[in-house]
C-alpha positions as CSV (number, residue, x, y, z in Angstrom):
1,X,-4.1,-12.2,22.0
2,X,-7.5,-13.0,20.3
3,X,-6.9,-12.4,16.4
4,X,-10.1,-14.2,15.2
5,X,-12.0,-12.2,13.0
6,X,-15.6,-10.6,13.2
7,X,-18.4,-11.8,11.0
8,X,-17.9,-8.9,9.0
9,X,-14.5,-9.4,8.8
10,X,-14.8,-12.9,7.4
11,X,-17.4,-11.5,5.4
12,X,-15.2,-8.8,3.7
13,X,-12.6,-11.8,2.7
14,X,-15.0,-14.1,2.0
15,X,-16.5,-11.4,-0.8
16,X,-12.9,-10.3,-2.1
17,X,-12.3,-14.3,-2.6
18,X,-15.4,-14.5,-4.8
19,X,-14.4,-11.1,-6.9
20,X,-11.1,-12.3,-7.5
21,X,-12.0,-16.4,-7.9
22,X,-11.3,-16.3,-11.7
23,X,-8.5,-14.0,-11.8
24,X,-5.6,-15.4,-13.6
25,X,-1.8,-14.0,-12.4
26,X,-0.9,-11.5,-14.2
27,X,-3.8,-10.5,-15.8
28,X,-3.2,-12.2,-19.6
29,X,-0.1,-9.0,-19.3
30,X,3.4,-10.0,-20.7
31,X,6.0,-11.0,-18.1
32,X,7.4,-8.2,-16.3
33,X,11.4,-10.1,-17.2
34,X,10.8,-9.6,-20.4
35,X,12.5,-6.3,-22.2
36,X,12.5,-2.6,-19.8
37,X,9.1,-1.2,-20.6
38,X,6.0,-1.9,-18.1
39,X,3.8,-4.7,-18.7
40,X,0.9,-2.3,-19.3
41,X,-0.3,1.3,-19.2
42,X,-3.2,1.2,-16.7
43,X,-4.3,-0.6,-14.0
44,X,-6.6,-3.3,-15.0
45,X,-9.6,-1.0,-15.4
46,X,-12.4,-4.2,-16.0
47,X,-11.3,-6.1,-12.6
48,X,-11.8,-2.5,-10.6
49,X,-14.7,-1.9,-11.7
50,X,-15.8,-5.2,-10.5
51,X,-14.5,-4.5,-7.5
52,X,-16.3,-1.4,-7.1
53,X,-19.5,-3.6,-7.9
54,X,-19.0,-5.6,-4.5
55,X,-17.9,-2.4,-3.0
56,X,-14.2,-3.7,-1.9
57,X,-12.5,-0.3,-2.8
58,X,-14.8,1.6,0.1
59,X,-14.8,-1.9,2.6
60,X,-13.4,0.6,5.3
61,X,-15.0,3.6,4.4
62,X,-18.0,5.1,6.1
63,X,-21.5,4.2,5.6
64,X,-22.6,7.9,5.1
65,X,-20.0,8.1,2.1
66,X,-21.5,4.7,0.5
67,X,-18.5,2.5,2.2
68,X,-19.0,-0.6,4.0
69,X,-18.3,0.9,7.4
70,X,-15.7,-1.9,8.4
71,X,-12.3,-1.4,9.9
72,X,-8.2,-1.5,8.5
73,X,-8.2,-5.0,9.5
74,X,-11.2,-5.6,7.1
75,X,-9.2,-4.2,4.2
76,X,-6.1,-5.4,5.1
77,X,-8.3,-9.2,4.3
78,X,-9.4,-7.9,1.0
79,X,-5.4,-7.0,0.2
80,X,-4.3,-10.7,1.1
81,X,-6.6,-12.0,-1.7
82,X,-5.7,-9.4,-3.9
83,X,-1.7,-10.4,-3.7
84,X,-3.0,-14.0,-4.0
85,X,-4.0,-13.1,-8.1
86,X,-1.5,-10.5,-8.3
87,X,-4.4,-8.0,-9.2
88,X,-3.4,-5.1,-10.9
89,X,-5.3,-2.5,-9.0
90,X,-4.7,0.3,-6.6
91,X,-6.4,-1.1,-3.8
92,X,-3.3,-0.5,-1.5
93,X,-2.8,3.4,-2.6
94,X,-6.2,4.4,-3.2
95,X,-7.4,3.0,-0.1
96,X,-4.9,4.3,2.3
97,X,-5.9,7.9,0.8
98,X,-9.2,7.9,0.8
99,X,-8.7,6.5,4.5
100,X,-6.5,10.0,4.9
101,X,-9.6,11.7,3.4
102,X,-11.9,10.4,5.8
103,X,-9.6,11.4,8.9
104,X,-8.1,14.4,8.0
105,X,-10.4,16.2,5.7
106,X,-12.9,18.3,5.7
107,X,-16.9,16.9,6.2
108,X,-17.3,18.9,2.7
109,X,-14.0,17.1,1.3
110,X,-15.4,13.6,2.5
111,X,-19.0,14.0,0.9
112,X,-17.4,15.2,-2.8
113,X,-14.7,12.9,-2.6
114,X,-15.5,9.4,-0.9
115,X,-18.1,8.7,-2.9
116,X,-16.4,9.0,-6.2
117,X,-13.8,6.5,-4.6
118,X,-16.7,3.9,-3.8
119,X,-18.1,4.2,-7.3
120,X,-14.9,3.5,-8.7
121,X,-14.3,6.7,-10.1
122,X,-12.0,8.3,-8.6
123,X,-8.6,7.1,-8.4
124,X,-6.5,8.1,-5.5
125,X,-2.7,7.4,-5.3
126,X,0.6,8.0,-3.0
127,X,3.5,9.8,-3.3
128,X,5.5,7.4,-0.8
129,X,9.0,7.5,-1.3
130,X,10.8,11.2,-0.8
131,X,13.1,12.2,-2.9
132,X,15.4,8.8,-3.3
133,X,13.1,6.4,-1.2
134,X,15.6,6.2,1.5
135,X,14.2,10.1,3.8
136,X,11.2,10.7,5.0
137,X,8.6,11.3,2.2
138,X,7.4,14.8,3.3
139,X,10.8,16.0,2.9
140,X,10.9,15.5,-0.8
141,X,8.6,18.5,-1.8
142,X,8.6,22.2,0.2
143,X,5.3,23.7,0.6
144,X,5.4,27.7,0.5
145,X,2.0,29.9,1.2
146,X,1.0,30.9,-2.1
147,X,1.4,34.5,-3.1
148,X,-2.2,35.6,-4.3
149,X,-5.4,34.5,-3.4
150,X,-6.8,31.3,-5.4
151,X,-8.3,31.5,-8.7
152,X,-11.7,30.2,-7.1
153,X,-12.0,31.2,-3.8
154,X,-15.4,29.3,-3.8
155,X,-13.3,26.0,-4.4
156,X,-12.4,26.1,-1.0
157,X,-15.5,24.3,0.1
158,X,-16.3,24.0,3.7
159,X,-13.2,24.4,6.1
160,X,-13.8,23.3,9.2
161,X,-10.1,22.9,10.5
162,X,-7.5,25.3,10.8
163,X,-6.0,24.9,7.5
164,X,-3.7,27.4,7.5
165,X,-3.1,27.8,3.7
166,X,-6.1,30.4,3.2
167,X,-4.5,31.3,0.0
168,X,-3.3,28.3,-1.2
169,X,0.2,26.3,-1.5
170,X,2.9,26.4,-4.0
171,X,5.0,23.0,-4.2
172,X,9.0,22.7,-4.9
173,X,10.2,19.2,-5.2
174,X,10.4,15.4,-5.9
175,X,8.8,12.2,-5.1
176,X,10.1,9.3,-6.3
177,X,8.6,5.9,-7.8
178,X,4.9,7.3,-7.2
179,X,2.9,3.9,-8.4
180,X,0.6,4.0,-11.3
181,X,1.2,8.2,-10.9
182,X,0.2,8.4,-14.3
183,X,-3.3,7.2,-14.6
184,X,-4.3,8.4,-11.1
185,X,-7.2,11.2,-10.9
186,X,-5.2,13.1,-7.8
187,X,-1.6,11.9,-6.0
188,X,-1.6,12.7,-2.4
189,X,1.6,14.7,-1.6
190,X,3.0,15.3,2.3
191,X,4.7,18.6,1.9
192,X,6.9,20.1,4.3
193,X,6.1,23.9,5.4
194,X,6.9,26.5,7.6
195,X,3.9,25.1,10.0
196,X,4.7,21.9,9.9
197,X,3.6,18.7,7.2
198,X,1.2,18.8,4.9
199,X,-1.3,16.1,2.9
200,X,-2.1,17.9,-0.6
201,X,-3.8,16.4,-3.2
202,X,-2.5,16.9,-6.2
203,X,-3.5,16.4,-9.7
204,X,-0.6,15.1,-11.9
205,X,-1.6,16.2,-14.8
206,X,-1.3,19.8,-13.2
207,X,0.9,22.6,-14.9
208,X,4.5,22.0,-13.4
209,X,4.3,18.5,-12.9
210,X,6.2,16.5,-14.7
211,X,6.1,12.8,-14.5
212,X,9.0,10.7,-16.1
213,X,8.3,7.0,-16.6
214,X,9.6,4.2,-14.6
215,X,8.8,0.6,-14.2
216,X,8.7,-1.1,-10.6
217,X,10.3,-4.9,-10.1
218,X,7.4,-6.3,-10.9
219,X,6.9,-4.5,-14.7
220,X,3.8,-1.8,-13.3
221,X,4.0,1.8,-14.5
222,X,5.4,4.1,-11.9
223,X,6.8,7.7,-12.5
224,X,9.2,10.1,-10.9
225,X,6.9,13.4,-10.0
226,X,8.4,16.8,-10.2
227,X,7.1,19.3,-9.0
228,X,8.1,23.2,-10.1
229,X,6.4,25.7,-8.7
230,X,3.0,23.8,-8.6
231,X,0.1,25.7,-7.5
232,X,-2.4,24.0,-5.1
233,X,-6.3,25.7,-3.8
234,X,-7.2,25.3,0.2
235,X,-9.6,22.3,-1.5
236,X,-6.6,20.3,-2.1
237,X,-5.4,20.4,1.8
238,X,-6.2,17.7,4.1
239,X,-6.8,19.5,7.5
240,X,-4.0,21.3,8.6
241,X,-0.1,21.8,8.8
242,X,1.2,18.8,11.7
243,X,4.4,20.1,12.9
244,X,4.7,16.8,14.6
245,X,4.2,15.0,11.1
246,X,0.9,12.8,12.4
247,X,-0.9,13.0,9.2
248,X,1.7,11.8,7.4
249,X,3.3,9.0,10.0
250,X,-0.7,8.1,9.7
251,X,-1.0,7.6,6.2
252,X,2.6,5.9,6.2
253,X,1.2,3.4,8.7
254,X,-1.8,2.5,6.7
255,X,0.3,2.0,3.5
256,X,2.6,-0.3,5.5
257,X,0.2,-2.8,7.4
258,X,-1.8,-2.5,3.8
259,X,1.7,-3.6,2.3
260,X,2.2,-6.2,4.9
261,X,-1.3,-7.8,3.3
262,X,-0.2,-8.3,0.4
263,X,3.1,-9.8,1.5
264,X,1.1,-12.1,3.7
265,X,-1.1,-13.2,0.5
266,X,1.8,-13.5,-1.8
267,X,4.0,-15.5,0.5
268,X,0.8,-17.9,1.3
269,X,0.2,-18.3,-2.1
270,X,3.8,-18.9,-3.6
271,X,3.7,-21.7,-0.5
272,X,0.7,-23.3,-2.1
273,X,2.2,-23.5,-5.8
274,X,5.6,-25.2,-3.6
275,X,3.7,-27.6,-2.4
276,X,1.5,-28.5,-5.0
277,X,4.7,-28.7,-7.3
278,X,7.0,-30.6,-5.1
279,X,4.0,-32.9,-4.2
280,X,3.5,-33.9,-7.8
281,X,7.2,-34.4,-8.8
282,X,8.8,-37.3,-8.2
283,X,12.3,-38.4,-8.1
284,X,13.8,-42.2,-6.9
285,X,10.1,-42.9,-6.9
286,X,8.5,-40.4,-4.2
287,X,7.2,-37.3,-4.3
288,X,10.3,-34.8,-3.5
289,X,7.7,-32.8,-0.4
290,X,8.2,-36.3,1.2
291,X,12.3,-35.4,1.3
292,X,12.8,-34.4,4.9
293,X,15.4,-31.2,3.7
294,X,12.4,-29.9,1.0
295,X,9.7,-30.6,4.0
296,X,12.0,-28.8,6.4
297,X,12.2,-25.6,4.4
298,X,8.6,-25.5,4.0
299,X,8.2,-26.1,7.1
300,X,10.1,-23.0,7.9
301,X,8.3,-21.1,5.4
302,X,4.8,-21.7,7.0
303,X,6.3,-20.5,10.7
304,X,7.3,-17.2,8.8
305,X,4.4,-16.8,7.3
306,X,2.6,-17.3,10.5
307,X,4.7,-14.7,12.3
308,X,4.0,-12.6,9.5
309,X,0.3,-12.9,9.8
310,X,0.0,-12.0,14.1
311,X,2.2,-9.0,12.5
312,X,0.1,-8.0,10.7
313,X,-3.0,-8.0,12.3
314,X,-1.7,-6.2,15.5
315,X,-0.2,-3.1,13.7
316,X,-3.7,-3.2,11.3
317,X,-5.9,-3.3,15.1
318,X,-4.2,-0.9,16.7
319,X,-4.0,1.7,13.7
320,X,-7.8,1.2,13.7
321,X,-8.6,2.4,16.7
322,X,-9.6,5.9,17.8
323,X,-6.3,6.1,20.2
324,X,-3.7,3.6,19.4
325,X,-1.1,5.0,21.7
326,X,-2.1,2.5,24.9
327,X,-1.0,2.6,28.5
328,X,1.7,0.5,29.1
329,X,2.6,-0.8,25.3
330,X,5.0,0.1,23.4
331,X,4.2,3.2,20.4
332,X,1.9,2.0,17.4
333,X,4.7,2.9,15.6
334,X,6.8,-0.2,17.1
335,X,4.1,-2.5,15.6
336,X,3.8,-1.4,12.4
337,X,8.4,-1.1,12.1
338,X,7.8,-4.7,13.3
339,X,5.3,-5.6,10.9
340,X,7.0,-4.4,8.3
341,X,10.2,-5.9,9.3
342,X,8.6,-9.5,8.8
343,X,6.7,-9.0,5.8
344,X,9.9,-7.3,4.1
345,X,12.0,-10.4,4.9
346,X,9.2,-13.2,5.2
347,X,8.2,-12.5,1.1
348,X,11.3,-12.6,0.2
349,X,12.8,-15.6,2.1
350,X,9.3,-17.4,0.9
351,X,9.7,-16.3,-2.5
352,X,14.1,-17.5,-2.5
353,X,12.8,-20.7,-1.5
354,X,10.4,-21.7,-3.8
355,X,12.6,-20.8,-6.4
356,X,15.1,-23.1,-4.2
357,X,12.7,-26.0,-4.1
358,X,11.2,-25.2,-7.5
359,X,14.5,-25.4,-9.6
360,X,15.0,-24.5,-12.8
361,X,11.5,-24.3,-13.8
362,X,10.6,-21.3,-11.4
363,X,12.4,-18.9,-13.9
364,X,10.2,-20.7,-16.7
365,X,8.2,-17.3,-18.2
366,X,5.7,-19.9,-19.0
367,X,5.2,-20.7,-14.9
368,X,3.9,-18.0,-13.0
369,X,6.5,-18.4,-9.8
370,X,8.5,-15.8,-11.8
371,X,5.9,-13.2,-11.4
372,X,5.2,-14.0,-7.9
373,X,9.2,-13.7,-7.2
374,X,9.0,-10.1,-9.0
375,X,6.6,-8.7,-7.0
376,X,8.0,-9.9,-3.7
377,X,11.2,-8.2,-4.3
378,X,8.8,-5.3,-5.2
379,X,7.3,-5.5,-1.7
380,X,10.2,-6.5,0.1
381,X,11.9,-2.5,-1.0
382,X,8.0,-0.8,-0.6
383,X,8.5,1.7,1.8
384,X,12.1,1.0,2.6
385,X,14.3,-2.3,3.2
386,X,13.7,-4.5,6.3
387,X,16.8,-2.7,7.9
388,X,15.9,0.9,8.1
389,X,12.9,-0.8,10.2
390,X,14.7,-3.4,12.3
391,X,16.7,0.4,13.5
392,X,13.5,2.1,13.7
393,X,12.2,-0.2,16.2
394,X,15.9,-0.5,18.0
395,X,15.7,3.5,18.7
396,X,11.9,3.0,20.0
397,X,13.0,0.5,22.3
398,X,15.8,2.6,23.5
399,X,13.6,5.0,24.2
400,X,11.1,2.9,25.7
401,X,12.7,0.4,28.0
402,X,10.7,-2.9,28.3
């Protein structure tokens, strides 16, 4: 397997490298171990808007909608540097939407909404999780056809799929720990209906949402999002109902290779800090990275984050192509369980042993390893715990006999 990058590629991480050069961790926030509240209440608004400048948020967005025209590999790059800073940004959610947008929508949805994501602004998030975090996220909200024609008829835009809500959608239901839910322009909802799963974009500031706050492991604003009887336009609808649930198995798949780039970039990064700390502390006279059980663990460390990288870029390939499903390999959706199986576990093993080999001073609030650990465990749980995956993958291979 060839895994070097295009020119383009190189050139996407090479850019994101230079826009987030002088970021410090944590963005000058308080520590997210300190009291119950989040650390802020907004994304880092200055550092995407730079972002926007050297057009990372649209790096795998068509050219005719002002993106770069590059591939999920090619954001998956700009993610790894992100993690690396611990940029405060919605890079992984509004990115894996607006790459919903640009497959499932309409061509008049794509030219009024892609470009406001380029320009940085419009904000796009996910509602990920379901109900509890532990079904399937379109089962957490119950789409019903609505009962009267929309308000604005006109709002519809251009349809040119079978939407099959002609009158709109009314939404029942709840999706849990929705990131940064409250400072997003639009949410985008699967909804379960009669016809099969929808992708709805939803404005949480709507009448009969309600958002109640909660902070993620690593301190960021996140809410709980009810929904009561919210009322939806054909506008809002991303092509039409799957009854096989590809658009949302889609968009799942983008949000976890995009998660398994920022483990990657975390993990590489908390290495570096290990080994620049271990190599500068000394003990019986010798640096303690020269001790063969701290070199071993590293060691370790590096082949996990190594196995966590080829991942990674196979689930991000094959999602990026036109038809993933290939003759004679397993389902795209055994690459991206397995992906996500060694990102869950490689950040958190990488992070468990730099606090190891750290000692005492990696829970120092005035160190930034603690904030690093935080957002590992935060990753590690994205999406679902390393198990629910590792069974995923066992019930593909039962089905599909090597």
């Amino acid at each position: 397997m060839d895994f070097t990058l295009s020119e383009e590629q190189q050139a996407a991480a090479e850019a994101a490298r230079a826009a987030f050069a002088d970021v410090a961790p944590g963005g000058g926030v308080p520590s997210p171990a300190v009291g119950g509240d989040p650390i802020a209440d907004d994304i880092d608004r200055e550092l995407w808007q730079r972002l926007t400048k050297s057009d990372l948020p649209g790096i795998a967005l068509g050219e005719r909608y002002g993106g770069s025209g590059l591939d999920p590999v090619a954001w998956c790059l700009v993610l790894r540097e992100s993690a690396r800073v611990l940029a405060r940004v919605p890079l992984l959610e509004t990115g894996a939407a607006a790459l919903a947008v640009q497959r499932y929508g309409s061509e008049e949805q794509r030219r009024r909404l892609l470009p406001e994501v380029v320009a940085g602004r419009l904000l796009l998030g996910v509602a990920p999780h379901g109900r509890t975090g532990h079904e399937p996220a379109d089962l957490g909200v119950r789409a019903e056809p609505a009962a009267e024609p929309a308000a604005d008829p006109a709002a519809a835009g251009d349809t040119d799929t079978d939407t099959g809500g002609g009158t709109g959608w009314t939404l029942t239901g709840t999706q849990t720990a929705v990131p940064y839910a409250q400072v997003m322009d639009r949410v985008l909802v699967p909804a379960r209906s009669a016809a099969g799963t929808l992708l709805l974009l939803v404005d949480p500031h709507t009448p009969g949402v309600e958002l109640r706050r909660q902070v993620s492991a690593r301190g960021e604003l996140m809410a709980e999002m009810l929904l009561d009887g919210v009322r939806v336009d054909p506008s809002a609808q991303l092509g039409a109902p799957a009854p096989d649930g590809a658009n949302w198995a889609y968009l799942r798949g983008l949000l976890i290779v995009g998660t398994a780039a920022l483990c990657l970039g975390l993990g590489e990064q908390i290495l570096r800090i290990t080994a620049e700390y271990t190599g500068g502390r000394e003990q019986f006279g010798h640096p303690v990275a020269t001790f063969q059980a701290v070199a071993m663990q590293a060691a370790d460390r590096y082949i996990d984050l190594r196995a966590m990288e080829v991942t990674l870029w196979q689930a991000a390939w094959r999602i990026g192509l036109d038809q993933p499903e290939l003759p004679g390999h397993l389902p795209l959706a055994a690459d991206l369980a397995t992906a996500k199986v060694w990102s869950a576990e490689g950040v958190r093993t990488v992070a468990s042993t730099a606090q190891h080999l750290h000692g005492g001073i990696g829970a120092d609030l005035d160190y930034p390893l603690h904030r690093y650990h935080a957002w590992a465990k935060y990753l590690e749980l994205f999406l679902g715990p390393a198990p629910a995956y590792e069974a995923e993958v066992g019930a593909i291979l039962a089905e599909h006999p090597l």
